[in-house]
C-alpha positions in Angstrom: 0.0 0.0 0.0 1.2 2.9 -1.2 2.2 6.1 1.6 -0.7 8.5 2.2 0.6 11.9 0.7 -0.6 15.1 2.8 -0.1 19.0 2.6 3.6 19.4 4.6 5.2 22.6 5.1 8.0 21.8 3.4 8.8 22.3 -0.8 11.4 21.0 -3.4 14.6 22.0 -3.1 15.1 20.8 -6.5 15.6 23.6 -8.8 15.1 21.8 -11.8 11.8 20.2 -10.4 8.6 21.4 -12.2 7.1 22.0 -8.5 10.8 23.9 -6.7 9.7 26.2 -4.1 5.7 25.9 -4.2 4.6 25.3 -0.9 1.0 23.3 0.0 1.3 20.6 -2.6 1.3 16.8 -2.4 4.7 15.9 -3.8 6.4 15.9 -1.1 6.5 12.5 1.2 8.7 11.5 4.7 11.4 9.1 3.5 12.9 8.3 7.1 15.4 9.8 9.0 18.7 11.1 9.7 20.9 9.5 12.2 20.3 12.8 14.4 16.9 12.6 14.4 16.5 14.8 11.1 13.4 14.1 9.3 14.2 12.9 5.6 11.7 14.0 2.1 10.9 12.8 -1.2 9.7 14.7 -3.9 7.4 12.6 -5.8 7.4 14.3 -8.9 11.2 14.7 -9.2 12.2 11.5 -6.8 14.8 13.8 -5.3 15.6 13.4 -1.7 16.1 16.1 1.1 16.2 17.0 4.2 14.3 20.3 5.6 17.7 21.7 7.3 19.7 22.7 3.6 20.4 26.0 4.3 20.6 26.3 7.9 23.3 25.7 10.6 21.9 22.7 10.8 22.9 21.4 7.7 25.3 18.7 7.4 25.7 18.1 11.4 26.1 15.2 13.3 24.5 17.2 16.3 21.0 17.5 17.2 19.0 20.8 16.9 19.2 20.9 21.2 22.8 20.6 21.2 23.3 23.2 18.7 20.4 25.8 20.5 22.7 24.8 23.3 25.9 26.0 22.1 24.5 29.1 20.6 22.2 29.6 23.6 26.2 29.7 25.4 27.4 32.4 22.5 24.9 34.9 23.3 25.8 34.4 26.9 29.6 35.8 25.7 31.2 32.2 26.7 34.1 31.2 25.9 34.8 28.2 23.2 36.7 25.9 25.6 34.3 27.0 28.4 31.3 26.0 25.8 33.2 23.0 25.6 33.3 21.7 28.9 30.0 23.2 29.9 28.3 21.1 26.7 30.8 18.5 26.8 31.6 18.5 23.1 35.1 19.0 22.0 36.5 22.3 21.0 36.5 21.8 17.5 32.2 20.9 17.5 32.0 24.1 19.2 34.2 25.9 16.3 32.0 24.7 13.7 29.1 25.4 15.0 30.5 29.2 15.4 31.6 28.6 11.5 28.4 27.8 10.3 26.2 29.8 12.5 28.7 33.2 12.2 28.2 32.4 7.8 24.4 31.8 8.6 24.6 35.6 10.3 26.4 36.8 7.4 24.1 35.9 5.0 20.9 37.1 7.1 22.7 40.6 7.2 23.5 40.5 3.4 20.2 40.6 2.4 18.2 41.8 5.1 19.9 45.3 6.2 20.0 46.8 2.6 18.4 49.8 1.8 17.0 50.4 5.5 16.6 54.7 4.4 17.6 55.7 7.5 17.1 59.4 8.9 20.2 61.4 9.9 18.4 60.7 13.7 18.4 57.1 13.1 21.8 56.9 12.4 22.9 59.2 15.1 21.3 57.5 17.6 22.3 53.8 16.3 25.8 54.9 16.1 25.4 56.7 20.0 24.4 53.4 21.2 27.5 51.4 20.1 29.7 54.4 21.3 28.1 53.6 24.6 28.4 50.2 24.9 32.0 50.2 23.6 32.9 53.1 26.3 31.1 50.5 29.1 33.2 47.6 27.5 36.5 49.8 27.8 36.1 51.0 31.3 35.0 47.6 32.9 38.2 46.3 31.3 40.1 49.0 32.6 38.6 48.0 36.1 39.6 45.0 36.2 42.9 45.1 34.9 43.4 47.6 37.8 42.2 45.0 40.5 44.3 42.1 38.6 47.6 45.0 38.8 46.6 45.8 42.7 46.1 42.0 44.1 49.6 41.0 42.4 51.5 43.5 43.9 
């Protein structure tokens, strides 16, 4: 008997396929999964097989999506790499490819996302105030602390 086909969120990544990129159609059927839990498709009109993470972080990793949220859940804390390490318990080098995939990820968001944004003279006064303030924060905490390092050594 063949499998039931139903409306799934998910379209051909097939750019030759006839039906690439329209979303609500019946071509598309679960073909297993991954050995991290990913969830595998078929397109039934082009029988090409995919996976709904191409063009994510996601792609191409042996972790699961928790361990990477994880990880990146410890980047926006400002962690360090070896201290994501330990803390996750995955070696150093997981942790620098998931920076490597999710930093090119970033890059690509900003690429075509913050184009054109027609800011007011305003805008762009107050944006670039903001990161003056946080750097001058950054800098004098740093300072501080250097100065308690230089005091308790001497």
């Amino acid at each position: 008997m063949p499998k039931k086909r139903r409306k799934l969120d998910v379209f051909c990544q097939n750019s030759k396929c006839r039906d690439f990129n329209k979303k609500g159609l019946k071509n598309i059927v679960r073909n297993g999964k991954k050995k991290n839990g990913t969830q595998n498709y078929k397109c039934a009109t082009c029988n090409v097989s995919f996976v709904r993470t191409k063009g994510t972080p996601l792609y191409y990793s042996k972790l699961p999506k928790k361990e990477v949220e994880n990880i990146c859940n410890h980047f926006s804390e400002k962690n360090s790499f070896r201290g994501i390490s330990r803390t996750t318990k995955h070696s150093l080098n997981a942790v620098y490819r998931v920076a490597n995939k999710v930093g090119k990820h970033c890059e690509k968001i900003d690429e075509n996302y913050l184009v054109n944004l027609d800011l007011d003279m305003v805008e762009a006064d107050e944006m670039f105030s903001f990161i003056k303030k946080r750097r001058k924060i950054a800098i004098t905490m740093a300072s501080k602390t250097a100065r308690r390092a230089r005091t308790t050594h001497t």
